[in-house]
C-alpha positions as CSV (number, residue, x, y, z in Angstrom):
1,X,7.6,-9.9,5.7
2,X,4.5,-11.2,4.0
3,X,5.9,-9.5,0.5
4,X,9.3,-11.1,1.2
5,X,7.9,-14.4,1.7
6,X,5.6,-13.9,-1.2
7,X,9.0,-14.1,-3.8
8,X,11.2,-15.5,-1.8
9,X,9.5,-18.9,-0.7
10,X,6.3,-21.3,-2.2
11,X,3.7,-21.4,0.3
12,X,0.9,-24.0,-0.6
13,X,-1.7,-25.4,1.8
14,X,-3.3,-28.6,0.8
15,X,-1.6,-28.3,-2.8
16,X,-3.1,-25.0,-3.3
17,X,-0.6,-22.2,-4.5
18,X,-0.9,-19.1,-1.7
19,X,1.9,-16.9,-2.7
20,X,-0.1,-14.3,-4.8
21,X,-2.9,-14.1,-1.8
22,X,-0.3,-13.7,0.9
23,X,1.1,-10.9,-1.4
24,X,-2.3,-8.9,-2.0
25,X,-2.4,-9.2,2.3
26,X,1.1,-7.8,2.5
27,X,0.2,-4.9,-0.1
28,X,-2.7,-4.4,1.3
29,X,-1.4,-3.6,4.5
30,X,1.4,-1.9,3.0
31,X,-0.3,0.7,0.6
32,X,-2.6,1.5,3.8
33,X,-0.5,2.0,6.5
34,X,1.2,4.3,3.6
35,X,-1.6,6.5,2.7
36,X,-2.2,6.9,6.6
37,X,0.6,8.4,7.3
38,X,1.3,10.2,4.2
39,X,-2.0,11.9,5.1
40,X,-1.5,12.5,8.3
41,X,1.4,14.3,6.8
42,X,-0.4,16.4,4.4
43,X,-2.7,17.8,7.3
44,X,0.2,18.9,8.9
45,X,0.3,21.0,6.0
46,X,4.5,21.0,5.2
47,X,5.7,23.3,2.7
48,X,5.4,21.9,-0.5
49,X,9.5,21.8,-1.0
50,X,10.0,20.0,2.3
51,X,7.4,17.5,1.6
52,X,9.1,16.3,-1.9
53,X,12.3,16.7,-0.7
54,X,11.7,14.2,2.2
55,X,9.7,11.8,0.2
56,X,12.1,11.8,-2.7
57,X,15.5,11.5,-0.4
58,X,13.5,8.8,1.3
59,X,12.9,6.4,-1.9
60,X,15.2,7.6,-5.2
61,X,18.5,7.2,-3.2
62,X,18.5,3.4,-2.3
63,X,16.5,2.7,-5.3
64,X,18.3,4.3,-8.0
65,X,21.5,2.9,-6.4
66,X,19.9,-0.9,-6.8
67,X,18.9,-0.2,-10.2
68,X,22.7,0.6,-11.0
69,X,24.1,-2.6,-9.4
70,X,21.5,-4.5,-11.3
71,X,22.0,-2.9,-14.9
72,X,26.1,-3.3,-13.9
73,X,25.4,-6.8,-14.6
74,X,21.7,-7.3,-16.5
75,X,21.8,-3.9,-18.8
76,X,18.1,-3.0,-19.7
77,X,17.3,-0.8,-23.0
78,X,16.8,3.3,-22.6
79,X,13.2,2.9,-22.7
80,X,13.4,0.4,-19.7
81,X,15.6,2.9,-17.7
82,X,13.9,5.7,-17.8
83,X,10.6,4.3,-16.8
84,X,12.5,2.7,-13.6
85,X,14.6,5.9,-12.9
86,X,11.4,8.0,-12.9
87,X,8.6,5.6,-11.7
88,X,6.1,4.9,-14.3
89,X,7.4,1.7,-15.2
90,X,4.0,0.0,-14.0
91,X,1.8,2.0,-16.5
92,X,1.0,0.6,-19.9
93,X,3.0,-0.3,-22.0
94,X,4.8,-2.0,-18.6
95,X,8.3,-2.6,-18.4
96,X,8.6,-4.2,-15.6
97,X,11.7,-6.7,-16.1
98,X,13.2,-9.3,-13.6
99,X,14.7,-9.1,-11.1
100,X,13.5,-5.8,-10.8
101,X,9.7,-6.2,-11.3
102,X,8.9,-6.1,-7.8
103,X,9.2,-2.2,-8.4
104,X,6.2,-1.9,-9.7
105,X,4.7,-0.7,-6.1
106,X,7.1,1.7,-5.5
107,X,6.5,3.4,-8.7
108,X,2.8,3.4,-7.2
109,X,4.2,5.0,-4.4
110,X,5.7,7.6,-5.6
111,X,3.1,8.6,-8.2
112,X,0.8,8.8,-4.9
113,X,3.8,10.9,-3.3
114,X,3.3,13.7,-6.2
115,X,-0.4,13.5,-6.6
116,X,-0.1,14.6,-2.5
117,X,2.7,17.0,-3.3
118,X,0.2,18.6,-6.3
119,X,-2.6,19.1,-3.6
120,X,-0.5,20.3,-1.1
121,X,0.5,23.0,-3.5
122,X,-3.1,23.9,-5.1
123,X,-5.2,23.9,-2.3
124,X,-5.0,20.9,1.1
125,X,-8.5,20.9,1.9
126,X,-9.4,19.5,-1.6
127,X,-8.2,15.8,0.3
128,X,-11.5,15.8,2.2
129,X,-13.6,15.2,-0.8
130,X,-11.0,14.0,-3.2
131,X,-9.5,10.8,-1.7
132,X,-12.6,9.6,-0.8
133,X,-14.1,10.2,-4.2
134,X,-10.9,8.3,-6.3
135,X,-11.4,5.7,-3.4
136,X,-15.1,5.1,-4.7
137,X,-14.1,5.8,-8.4
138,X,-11.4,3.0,-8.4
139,X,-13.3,0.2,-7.2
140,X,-15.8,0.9,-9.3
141,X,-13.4,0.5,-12.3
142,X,-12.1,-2.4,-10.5
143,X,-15.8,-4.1,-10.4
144,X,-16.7,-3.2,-14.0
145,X,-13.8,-4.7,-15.2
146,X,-13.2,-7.4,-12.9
147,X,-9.4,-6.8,-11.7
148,X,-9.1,-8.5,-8.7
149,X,-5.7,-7.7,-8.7
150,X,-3.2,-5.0,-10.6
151,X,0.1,-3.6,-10.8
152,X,-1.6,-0.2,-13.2
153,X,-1.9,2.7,-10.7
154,X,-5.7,3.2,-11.5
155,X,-6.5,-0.5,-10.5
156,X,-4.3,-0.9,-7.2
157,X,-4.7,2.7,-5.4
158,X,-7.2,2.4,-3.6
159,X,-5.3,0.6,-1.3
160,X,-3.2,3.7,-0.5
161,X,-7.0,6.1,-0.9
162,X,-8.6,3.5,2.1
163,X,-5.4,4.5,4.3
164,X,-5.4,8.0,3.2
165,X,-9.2,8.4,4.1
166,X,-8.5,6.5,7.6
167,X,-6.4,9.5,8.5
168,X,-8.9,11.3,7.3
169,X,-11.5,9.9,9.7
170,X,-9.0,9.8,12.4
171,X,-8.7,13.8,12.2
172,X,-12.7,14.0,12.1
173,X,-15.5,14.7,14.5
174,X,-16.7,10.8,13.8
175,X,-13.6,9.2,14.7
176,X,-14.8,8.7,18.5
177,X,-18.1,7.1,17.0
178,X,-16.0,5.0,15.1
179,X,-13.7,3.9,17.3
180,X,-16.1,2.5,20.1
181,X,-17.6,0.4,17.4
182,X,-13.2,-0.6,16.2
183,X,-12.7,-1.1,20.2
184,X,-15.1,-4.2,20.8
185,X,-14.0,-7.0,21.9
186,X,-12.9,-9.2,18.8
187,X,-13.2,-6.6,16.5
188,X,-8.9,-7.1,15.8
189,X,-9.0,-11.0,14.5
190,X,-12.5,-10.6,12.7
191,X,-11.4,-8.1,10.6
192,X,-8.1,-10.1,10.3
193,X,-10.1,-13.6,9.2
194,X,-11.9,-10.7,6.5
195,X,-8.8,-9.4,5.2
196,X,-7.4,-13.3,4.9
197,X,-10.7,-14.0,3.1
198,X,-10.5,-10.8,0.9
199,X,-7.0,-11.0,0.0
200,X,-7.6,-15.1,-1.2
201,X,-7.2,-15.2,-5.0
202,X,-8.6,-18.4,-6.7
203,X,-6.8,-20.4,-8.9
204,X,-8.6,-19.9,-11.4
205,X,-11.2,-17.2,-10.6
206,X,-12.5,-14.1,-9.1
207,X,-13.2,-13.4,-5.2
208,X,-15.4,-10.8,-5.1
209,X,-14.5,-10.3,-2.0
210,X,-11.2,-8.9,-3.6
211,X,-13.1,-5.3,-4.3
212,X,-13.7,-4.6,-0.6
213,X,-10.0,-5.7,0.2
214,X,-9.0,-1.9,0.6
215,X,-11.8,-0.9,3.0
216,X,-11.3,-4.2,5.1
217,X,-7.3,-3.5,5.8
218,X,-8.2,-0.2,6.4
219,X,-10.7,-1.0,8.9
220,X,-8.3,-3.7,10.5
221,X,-5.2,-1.2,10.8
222,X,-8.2,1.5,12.6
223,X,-9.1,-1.5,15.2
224,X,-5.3,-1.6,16.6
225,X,-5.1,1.6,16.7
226,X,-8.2,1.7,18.4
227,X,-7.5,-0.9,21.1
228,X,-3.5,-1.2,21.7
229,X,-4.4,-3.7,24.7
230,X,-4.7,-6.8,22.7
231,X,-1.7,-8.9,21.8
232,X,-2.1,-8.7,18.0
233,X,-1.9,-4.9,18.4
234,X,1.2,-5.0,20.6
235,X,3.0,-7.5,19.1
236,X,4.5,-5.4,15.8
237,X,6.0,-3.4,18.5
238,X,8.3,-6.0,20.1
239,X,12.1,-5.1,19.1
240,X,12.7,-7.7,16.3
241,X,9.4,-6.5,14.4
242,X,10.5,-2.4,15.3
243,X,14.3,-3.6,13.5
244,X,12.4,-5.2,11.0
245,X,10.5,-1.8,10.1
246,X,13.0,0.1,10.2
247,X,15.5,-1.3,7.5
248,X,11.8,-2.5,5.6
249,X,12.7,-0.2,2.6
250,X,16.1,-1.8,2.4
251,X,15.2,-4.9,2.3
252,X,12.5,-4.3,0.0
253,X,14.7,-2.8,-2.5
């Protein structure tokens, strides 16, 4: 919803533009919740056939049919195609064209789909040290070059790495330490007022608080999870919210 609202209507508060912030929330939340489950799925360990073929039936379908409706009517060059059809239309040189720019994060997505099906076919267990490494790799790139915020794969996933290494804790010894510490009272809206504050972009400028944006919605999915009781954490499962989630891809594409 926050992504839809992000191209769909202006959102200014006291004359400031908030579009692009509300957008990095949405992602935010997006790419994590994504690399959490997609993880969890990985330590499942699913043949390495089953796991593409879900993933891919999942996205290419619905997306290579709206790309067809769109290039009915707006025809793009070969070049342009290609990078759509097989998701690397984010990565320099970017074609990302309207109306179809928006694409750009599922092109992320499914690069982050293959990089899982690659270790689930070399060797599982290397997701232990690896996605917490690219985690600290990619922010570190982000800091020395001062991206707050990107639509290149090697600036933006660590939003999908902080969810993947939350399943990752979640399947650990520590996660019982960490989870009395998620369960405290007003643990849920602090780390909401952080993510707000991390996911703020400046106009112009950089919010340093941008490079921790990963780690903080990370952290905020963990605290629902950790305490369900509160109304924040029950509300995304009241019926109009579940609906919502469920045709989500759809109304994405």
């Amino acid at each position: 919803l926050a992504v839809l609202w992000t191209h769909l209507c202006p959102l200014r508060v006291g004359g400031t533009p908030l579009n692009e912030s509300l957008g990095l929330l949405g992602l935010a939340l997006f790419f994590s919740l994504s690399g959490y489950l997609l993880t969890g799925q990985l330590l499942k360990r699913p043949t390495v056939s089953s796991f593409v073929a879900r993933r891919l039936l999942r996205v290419v379908p619905a997306a290579w049919i709206c790309l067809a409706v769109v290039w009915t009517f707006k025809p793009e060059s070969l070049e342009t195609a290609l990078s759509y059809l097989f998701f690397y239309a984010n990565l320099p040189p970017q074609r990302l064209v309207p109306p179809t720019d928006h694409f750009w994060s599922l092109c992320l997505e499914v690069q982050f789909y293959m990089l899982a099906a690659l270790l689930l076919w070399l060797r599982v267990k290397a997701i232990w040290w690896l996605f917490p490494a690219l985690l600290l790799a990619t922010t570190a790139l982000r800091i020395s070059q001062e991206v707050t915020a990107s639509s290149i794969t090697w600036f933006r996933c660590d939003d999908l790495l902080a969810g993947a290494c939350l399943a990752l804790l979640m399947h650990s010894r520590h996660w019982a330490v960490a989870r009395d510490m998620l369960a405290r009272a007003g643990m849920v809206p602090l780390l909401l007022v952080a993510l707000l504050a991390c996911s703020f972009l400046p106009h112009p400028g950089l919010n340093p608080l941008g490079f921790v944006r990963p780690y903080v919605a990370a952290a905020f999915v963990a605290s629902l999870l950790a305490q369900p009781g509160p109304r924040l954490s029950r509300l995304p499962g009241r019926p109009v919210f579940s609906y919502i989630a469920t045709v989500s891809y759809a109304l994405y594409i």
